[in-house]
ROKE-668569 format. One record per residue: residue number from 0; residue in three letters; z, y, x of N, C-alpha, C in turn. Coordinates in steps of 0.001 Angstrom, whole numbers, plus 500000, padded with zeros to 6 digits. Layout:
N
(NUM,Ala,(Z,Y,X),(Z,Y,X),(Z,Y,X))
...
END
This chain:
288
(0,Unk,(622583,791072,742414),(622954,789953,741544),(623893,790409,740429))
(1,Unk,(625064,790943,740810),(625999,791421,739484),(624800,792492,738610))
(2,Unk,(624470,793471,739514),(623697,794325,738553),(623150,793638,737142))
(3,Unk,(622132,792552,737948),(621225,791770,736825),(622166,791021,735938))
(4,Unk,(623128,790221,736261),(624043,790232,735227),(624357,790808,734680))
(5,Unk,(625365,792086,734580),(625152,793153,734059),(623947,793442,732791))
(6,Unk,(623093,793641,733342),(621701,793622,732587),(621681,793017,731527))
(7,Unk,(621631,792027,732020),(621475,790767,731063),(622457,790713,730132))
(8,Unk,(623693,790729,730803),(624897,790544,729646),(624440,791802,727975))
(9,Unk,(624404,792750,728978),(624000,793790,727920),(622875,793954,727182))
(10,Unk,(622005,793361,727675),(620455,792782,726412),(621289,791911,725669))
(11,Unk,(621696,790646,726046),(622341,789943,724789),(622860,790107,724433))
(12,Unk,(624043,791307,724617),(625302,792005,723386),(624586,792952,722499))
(13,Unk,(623815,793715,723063),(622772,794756,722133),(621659,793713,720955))
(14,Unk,(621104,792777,721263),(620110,791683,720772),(621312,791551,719774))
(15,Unk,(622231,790767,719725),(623244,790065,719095),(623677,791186,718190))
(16,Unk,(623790,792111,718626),(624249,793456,717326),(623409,794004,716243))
(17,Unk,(621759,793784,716621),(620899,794121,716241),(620893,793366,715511))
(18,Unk,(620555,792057,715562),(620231,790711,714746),(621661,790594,713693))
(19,Unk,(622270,790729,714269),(623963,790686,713360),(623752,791508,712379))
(20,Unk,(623730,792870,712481),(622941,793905,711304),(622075,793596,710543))
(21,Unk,(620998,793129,710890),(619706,792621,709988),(620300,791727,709131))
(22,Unk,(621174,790283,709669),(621387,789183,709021),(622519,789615,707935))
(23,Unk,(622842,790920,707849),(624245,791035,706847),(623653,791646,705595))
(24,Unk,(622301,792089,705879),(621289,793209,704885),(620827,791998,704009))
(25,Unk,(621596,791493,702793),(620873,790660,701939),(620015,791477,700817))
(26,Unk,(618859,790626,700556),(617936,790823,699359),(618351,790071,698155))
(27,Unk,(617871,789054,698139),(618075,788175,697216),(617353,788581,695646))
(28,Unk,(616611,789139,695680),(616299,790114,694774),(614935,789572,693494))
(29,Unk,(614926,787627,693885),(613676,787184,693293),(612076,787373,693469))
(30,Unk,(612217,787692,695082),(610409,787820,695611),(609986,787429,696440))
(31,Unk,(609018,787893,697131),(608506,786636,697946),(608002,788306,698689))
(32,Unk,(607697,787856,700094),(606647,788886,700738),(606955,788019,701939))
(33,Unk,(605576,788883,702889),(605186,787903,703994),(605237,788705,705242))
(34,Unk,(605622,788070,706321),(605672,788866,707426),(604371,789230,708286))
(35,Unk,(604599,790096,709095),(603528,790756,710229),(602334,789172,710566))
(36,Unk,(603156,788012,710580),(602706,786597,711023),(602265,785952,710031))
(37,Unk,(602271,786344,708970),(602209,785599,707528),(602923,784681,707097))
(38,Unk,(603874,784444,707646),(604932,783434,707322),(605547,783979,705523))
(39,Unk,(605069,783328,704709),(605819,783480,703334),(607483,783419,702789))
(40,Unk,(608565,784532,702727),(609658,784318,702591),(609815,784704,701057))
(41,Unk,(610725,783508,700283),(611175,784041,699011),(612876,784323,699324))
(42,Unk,(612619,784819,698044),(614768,785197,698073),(614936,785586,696881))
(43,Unk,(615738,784592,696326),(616203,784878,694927),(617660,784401,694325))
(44,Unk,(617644,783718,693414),(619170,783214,693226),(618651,782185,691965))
(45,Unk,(619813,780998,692698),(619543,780023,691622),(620864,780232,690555))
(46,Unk,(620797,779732,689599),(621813,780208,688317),(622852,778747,688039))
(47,Unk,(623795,778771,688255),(624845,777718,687615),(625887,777989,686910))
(48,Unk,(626166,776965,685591),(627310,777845,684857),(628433,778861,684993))
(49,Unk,(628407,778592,686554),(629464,779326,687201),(629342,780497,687764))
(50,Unk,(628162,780994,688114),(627808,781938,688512),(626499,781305,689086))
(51,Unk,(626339,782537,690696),(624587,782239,690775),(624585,782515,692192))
(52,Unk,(623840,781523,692943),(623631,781345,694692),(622545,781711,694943))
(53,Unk,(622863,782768,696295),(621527,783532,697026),(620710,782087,697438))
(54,Unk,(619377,782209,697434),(618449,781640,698346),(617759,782023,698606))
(55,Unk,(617214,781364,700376),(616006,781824,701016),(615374,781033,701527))
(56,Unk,(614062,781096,701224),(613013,779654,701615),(611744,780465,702369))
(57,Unk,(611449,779748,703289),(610060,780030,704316),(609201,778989,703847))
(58,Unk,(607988,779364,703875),(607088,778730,704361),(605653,778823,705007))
(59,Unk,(605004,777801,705768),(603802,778544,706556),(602865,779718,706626))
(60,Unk,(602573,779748,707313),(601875,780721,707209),(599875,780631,706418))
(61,Unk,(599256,781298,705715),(598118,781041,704625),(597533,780165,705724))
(62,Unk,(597296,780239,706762),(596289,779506,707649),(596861,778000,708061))
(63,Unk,(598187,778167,707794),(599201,776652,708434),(599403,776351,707119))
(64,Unk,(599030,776517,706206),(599592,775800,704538),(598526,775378,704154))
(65,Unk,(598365,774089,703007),(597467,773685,702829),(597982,773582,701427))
(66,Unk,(597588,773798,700367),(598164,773789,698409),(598170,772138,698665))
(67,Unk,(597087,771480,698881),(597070,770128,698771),(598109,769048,699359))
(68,Unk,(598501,769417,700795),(599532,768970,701712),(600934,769312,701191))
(69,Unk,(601531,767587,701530),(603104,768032,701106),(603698,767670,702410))
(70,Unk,(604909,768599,702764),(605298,769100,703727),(607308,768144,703511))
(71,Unk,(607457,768008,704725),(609424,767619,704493),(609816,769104,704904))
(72,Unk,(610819,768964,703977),(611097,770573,704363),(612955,769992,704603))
(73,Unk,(613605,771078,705136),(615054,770891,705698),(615842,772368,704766))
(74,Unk,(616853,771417,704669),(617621,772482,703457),(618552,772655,704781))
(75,Unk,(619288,774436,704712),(620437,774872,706195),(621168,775348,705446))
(76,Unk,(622611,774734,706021),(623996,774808,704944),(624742,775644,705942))
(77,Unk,(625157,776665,705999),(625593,777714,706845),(627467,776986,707330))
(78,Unk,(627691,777283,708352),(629684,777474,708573),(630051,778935,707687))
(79,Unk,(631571,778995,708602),(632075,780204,707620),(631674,780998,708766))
(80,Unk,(631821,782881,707731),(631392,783509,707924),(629824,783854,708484))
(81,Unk,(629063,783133,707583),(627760,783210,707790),(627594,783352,706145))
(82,Unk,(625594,783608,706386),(624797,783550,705126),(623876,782662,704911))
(83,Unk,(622928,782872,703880),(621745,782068,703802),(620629,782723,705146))
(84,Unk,(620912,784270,705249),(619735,784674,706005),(620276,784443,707518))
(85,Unk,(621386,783900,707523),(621769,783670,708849),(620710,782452,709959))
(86,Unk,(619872,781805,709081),(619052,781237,709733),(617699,781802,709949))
(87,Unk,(617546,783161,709141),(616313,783495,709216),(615399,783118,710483))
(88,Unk,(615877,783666,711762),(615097,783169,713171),(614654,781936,713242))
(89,Unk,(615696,780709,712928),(615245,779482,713181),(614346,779126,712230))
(90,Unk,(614357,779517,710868),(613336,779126,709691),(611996,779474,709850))
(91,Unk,(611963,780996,710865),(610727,781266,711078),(610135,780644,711704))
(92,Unk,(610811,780527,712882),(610179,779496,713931),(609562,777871,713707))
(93,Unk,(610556,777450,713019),(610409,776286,712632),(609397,775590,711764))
(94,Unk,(608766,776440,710745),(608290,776565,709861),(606748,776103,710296))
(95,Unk,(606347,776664,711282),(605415,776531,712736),(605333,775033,712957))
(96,Unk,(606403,774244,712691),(606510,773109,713340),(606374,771608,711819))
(97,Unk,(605745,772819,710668),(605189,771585,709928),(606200,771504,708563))
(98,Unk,(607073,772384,708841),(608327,772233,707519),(608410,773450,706782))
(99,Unk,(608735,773053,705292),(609289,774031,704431),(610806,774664,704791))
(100,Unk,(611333,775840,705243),(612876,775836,705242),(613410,776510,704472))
(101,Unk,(614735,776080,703813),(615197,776689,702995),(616778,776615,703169))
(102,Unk,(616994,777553,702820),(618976,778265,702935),(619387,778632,701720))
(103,Unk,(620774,778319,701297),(621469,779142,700485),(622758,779990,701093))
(104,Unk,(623749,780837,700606),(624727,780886,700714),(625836,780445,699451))
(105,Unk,(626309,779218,700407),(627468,778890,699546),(628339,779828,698700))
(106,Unk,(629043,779156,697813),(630027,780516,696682),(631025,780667,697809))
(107,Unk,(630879,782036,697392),(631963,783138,697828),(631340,784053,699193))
(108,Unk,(629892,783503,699703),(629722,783957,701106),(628256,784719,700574))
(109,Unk,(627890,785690,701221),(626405,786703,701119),(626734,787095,699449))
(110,Unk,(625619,787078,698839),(625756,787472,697163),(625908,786193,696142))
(111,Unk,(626463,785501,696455),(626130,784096,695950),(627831,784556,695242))
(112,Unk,(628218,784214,694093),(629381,784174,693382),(630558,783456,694158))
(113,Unk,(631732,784164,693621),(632999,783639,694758),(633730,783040,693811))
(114,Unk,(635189,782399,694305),(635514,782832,695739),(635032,781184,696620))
(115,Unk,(635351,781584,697776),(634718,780265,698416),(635577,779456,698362))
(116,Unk,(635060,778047,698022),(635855,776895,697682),(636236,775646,698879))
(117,Unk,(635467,776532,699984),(635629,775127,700996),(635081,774226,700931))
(118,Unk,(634017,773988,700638),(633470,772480,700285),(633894,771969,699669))
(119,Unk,(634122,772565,697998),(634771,772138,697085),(633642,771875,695927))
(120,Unk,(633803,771462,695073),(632720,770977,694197),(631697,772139,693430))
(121,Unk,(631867,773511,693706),(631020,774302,693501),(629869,774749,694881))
(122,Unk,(630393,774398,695823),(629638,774162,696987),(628504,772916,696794))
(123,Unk,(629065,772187,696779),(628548,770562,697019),(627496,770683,695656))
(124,Unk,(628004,770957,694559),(626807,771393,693065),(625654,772336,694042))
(125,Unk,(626108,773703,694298),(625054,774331,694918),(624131,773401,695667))
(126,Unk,(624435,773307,696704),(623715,771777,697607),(623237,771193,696964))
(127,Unk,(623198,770620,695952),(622506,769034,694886),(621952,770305,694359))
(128,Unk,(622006,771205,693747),(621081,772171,693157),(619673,772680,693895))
(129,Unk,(620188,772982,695227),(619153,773265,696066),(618116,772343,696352))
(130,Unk,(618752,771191,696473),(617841,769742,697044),(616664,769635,695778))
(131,Unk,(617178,769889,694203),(617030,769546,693403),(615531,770085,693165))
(132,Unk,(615958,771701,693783),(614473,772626,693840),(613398,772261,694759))
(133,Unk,(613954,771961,695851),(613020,771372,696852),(612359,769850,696109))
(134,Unk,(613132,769228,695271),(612394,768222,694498),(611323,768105,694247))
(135,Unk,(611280,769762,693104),(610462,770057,692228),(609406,770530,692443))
(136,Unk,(609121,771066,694027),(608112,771841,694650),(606715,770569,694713))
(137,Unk,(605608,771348,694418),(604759,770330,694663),(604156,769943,695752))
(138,Unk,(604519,771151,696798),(604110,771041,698204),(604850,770659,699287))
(139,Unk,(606323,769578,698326),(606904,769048,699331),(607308,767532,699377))
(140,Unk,(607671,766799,700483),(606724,765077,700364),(608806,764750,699832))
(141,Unk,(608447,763871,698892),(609609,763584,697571),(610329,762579,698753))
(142,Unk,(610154,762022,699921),(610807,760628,700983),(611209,762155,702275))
(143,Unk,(611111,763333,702010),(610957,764135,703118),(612331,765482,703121))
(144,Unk,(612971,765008,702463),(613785,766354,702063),(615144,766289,703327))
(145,Unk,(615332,766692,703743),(616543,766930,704803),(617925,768098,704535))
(146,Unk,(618763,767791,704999),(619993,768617,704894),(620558,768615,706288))
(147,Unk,(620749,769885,706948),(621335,770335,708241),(622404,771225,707945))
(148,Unk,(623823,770948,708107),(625017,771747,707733),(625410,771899,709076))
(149,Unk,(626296,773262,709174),(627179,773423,710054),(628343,773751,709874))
(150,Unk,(629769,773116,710275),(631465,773529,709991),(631525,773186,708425))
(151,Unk,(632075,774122,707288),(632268,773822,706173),(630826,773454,705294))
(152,Unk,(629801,773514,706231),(628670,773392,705729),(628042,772173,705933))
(153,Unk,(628718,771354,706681),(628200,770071,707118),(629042,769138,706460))
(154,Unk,(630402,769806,706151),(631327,768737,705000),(630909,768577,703809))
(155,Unk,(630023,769774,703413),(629669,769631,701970),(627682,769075,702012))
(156,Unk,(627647,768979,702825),(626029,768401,703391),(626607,766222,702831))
(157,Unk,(627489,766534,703250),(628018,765077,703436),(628225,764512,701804))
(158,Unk,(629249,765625,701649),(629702,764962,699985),(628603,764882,699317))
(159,Unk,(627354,765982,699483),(625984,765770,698510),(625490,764698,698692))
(160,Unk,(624939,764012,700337),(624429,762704,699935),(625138,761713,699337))
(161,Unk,(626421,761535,699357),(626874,760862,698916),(626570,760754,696752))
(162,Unk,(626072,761858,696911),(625530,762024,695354),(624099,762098,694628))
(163,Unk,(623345,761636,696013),(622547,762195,696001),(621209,761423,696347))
(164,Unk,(620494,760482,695746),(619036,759355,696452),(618110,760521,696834))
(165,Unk,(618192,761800,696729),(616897,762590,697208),(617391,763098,698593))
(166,Unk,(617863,762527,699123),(618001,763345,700875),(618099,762031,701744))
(167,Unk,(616611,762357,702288),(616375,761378,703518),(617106,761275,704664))
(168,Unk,(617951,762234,705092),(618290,762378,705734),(619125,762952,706306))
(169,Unk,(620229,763647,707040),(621475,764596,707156),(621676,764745,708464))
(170,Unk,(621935,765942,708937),(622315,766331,710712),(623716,766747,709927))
(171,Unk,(624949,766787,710657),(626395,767101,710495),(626755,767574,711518))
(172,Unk,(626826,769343,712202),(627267,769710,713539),(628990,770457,712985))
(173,Unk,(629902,769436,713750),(631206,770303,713459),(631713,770376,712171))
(174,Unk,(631530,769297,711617),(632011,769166,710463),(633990,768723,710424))
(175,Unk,(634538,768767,709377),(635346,767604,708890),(635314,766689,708205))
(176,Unk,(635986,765671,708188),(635495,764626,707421),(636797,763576,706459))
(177,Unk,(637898,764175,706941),(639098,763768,706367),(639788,765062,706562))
(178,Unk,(640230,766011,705096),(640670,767175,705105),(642467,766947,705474))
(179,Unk,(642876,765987,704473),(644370,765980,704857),(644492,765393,706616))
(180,Unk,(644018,764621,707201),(644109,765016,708439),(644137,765901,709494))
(181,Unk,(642753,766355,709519),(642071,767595,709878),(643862,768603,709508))
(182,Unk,(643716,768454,708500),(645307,770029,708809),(646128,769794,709680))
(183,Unk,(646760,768609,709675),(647608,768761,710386),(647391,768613,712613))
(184,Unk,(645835,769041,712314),(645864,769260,714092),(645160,770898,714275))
(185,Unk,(645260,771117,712992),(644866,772868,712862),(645492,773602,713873))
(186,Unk,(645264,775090,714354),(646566,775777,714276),(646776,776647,713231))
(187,Unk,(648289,777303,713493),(648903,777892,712615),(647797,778469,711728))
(188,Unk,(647266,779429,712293),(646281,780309,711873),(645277,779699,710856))
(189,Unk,(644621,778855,711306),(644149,777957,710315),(644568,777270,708962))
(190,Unk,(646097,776524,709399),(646528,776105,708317),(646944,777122,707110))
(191,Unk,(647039,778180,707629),(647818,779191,706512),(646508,779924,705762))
(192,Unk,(645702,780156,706164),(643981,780191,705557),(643611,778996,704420))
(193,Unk,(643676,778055,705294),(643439,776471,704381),(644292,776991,703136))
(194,Unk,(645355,776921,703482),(646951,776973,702114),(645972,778099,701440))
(195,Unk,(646076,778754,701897),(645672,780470,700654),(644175,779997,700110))
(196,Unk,(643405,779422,701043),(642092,778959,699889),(642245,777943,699103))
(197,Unk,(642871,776885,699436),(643229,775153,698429),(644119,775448,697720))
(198,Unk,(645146,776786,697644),(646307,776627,697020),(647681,775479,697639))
(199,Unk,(647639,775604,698153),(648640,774448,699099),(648685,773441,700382))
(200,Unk,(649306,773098,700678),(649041,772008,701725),(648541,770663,701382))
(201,Unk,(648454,769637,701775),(647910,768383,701518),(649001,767650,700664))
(202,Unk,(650157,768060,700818),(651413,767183,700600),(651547,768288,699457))
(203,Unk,(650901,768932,698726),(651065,769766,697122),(649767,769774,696562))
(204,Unk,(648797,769418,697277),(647455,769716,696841),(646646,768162,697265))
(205,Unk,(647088,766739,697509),(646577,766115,697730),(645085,766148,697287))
(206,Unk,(645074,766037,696025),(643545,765807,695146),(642457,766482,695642))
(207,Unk,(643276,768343,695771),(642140,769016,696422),(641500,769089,697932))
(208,Unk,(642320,768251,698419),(641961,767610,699532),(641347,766553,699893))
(209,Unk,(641837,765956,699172),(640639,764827,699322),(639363,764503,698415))
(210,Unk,(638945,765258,697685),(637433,765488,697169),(636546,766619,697797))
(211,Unk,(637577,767061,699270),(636464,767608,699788),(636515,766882,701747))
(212,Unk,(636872,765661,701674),(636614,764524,702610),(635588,763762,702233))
(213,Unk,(634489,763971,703113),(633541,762927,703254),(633833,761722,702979))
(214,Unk,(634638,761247,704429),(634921,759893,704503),(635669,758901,703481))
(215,Unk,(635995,759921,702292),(636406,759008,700821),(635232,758414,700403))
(216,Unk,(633709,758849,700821),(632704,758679,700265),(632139,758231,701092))
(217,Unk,(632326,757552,702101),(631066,757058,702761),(630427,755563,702715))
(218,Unk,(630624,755125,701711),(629859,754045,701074),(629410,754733,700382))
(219,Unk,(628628,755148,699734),(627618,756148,699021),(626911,756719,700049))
(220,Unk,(626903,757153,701236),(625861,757603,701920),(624895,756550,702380))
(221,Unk,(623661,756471,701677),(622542,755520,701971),(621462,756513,703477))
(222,Unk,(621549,757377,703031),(620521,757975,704575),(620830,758095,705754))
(223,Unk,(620052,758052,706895),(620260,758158,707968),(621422,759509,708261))
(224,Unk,(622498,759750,709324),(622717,760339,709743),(622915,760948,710883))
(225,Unk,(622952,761976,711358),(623144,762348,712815),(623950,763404,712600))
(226,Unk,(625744,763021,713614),(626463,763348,713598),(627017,764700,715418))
(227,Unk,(626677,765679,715083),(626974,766827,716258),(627892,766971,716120))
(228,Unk,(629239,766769,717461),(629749,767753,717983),(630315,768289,719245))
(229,Unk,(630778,769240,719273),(630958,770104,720082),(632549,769933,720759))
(230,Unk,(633032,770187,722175),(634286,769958,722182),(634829,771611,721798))
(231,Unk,(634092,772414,721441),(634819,773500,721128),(634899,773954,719525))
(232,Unk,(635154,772865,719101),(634553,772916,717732),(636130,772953,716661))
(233,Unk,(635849,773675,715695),(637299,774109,714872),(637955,772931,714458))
(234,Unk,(637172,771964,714532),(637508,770630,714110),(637504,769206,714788))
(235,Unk,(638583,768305,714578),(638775,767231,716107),(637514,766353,716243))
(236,Unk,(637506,765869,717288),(636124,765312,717611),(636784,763591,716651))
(237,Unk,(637710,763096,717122),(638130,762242,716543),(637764,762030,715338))
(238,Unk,(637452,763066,714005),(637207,762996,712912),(635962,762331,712626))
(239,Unk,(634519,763319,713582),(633598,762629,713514),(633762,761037,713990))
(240,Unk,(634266,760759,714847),(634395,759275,715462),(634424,758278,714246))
(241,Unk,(635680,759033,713310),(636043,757862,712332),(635243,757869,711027))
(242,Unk,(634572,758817,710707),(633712,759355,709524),(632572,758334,709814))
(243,Unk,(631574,758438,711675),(630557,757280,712360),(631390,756028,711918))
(244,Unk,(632666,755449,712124),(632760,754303,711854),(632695,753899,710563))
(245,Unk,(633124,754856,709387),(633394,754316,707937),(631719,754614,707470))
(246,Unk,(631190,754873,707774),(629779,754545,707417),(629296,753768,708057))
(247,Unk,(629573,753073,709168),(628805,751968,709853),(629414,751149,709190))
(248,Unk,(630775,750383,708798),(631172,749906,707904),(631100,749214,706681))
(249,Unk,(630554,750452,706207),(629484,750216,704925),(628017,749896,705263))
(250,Unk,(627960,749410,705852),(626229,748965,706008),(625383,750763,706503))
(251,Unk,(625926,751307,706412),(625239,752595,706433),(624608,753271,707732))
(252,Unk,(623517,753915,708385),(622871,754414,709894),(623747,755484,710537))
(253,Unk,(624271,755788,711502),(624561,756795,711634),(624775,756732,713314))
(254,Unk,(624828,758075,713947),(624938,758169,715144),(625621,759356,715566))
(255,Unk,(626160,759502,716528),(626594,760459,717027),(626623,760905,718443))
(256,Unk,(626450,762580,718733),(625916,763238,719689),(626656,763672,720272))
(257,Unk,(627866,764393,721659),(627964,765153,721863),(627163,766165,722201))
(258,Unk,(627269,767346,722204),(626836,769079,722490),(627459,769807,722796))
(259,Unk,(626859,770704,723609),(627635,771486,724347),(628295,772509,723470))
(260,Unk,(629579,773611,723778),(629725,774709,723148),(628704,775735,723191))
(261,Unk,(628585,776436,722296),(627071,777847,722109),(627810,778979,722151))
(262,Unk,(626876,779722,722482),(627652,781256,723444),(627200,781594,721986))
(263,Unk,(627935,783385,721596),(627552,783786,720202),(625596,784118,720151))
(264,Unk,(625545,784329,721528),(624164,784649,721040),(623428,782878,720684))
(265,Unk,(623690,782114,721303),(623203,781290,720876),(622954,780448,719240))
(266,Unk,(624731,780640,719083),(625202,780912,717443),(623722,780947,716622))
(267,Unk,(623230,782469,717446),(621921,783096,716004),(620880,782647,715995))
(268,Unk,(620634,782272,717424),(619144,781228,717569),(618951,779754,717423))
(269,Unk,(620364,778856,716904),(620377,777546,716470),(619619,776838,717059))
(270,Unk,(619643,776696,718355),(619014,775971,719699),(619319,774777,719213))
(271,Unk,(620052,773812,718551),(620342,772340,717943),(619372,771978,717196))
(272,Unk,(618927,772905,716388),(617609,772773,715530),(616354,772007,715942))
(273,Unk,(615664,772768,717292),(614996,772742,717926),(615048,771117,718972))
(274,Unk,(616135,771261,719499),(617184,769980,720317),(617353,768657,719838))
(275,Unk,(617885,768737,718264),(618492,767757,717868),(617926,767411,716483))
(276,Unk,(617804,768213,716004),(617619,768218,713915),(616272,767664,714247))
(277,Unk,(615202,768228,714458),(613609,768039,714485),(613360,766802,714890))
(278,Unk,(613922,766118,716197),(613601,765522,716657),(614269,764233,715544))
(279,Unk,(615577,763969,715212),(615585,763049,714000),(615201,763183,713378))
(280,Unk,(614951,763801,712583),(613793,764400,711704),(612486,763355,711734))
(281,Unk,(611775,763396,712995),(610291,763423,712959),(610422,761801,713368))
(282,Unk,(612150,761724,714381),(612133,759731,713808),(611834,759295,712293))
(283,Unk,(612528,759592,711469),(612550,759357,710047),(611184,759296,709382))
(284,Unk,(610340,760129,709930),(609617,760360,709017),(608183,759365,709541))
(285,Unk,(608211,759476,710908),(607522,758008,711480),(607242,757048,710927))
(286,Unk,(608690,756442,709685),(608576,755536,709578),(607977,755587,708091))
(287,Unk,(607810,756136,707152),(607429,756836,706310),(606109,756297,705683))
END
């Protein structure tokens, strides 16, 4: 029995190192090529006055694509210390299951222009930029577009719909949702990160704190939401609680999940995807 533990432990620390390597090797380089499976991947960079964000988009494979068929595809908003290709596994997979997927990396993270703003309004632009492309695609259904964020990626998933009539829909795992709160149940470690990226605390930097809180905005969120989290999550569960109420509030859908904590290997295979995202997802689109 220990042996096979053993075993095991050490396939998934070796798996996890392997995949960790691959996912840090960005392209971004404006092409497209197709895998062993035919699954079609592009990677390029979209351009904003400010600089310019990696992206990476899947889609079916020649035999699962149809030119004529339009597809909902799901835009994946990474946490920190991740990339756009950090979803590569789940995009592949998923892709299988009827959807276009597509990733960026937010500014400051993979090759995408810095420094990172936190879900600050060069984030949240990226996001409305991305959605914007998925708009424009002709092979994707215009009532079908989705946004799945995770950590700083699910705060700025949030502020976009709030800007946004083209997103049917939003998953939020581990987000925040009121920043000047959220600090003060940080720890140390955290708060002094926050300070060095916002330039200050809440009580010197109010403004920049609160345009990157959801819940200033949640009368503006018209789409469904589904709200994940985790009790091991960088951020209080309480937040989501009150973010679900100020959109129910406003006339607005929303629900919320607990989930379990994810081991790192799990981290890379985005088992929530599969669990949670798809399955609201394919409510939504039911109704359609």
């Amino acid at each position: 029995m220990i042996l096979k533990k053993t075993l095991k432990n050490t396939f998934h620390g070796v798996f996890f190192l392997i995949v960790s390597t691959f996912l840090l090797v960005g392209c971004a380089t404006n092409h497209e090529t197709k895998t062993p499976r035919g699954e079609v991947i592009r990677e390029w960079f979209m351009e904003f006055p400010w600089g310019r964000v990696e992206a990476y988009a899947v889609r079916p494979p020649g035999g699962g694509f149809s030119p004529e068929k339009r597809y909902p595809a799901i835009l994946l908003l990474h946490g920190a210390d991740a990339r756009a290709q950090r979803f590569r596994r789940a995009m592949l997979a998923h892709v299988h299951d009827g959807f276009i997927m597509m990733s960026i990396s937010l500014p400051g993270f993979g090759a995408s222009t810095g420094p990172e703003d936190f879900a600050g309004p060069k984030s949240v632009r990226a996001a409305l930029g991305a959605v914007r492309y998925l708009g424009t695609r002709q092979s994707i259904r215009k009532d079908g577009i989705f946004v799945y964020g995770i950590g700083q990626g699910a705060s700025t998933a949030a502020l976009a719909a709030a800007r946004s009539a083209n997103i049917s829909g939003f998953i939020l795992e581990n987000g925040f949702y009121d920043l000047e709160k959220t600090y003060a149940l940080l720890s140390q470690k955290r708060k002094n990160r926050m300070r060095a990226l916002l330039g200050g605390t809440p009580a010197q930097r109010g403004k920049v704190y609160r345009e990157r809180s959801p819940i200033r905005v949640a009368d503006k969120i018209k789409a469904p939401v589904l709200l994940l989290h985790s009790q091991g999550s960088s951020y209080p569960l309480s937040g989501a609680k009150a973010f679900l109420r100020a959109i129910e509030e406003k006339g607005g859908i929303a629900e919320l999940q607990r989930i379990k904590n994810q081991s790192p290997f799990e981290s890379l295979t985005h088992p929530n995807i599969a669990k949670r995202v798809i399955p609201f997802i394919r409510k939504i689109l039911e109704t359609r």
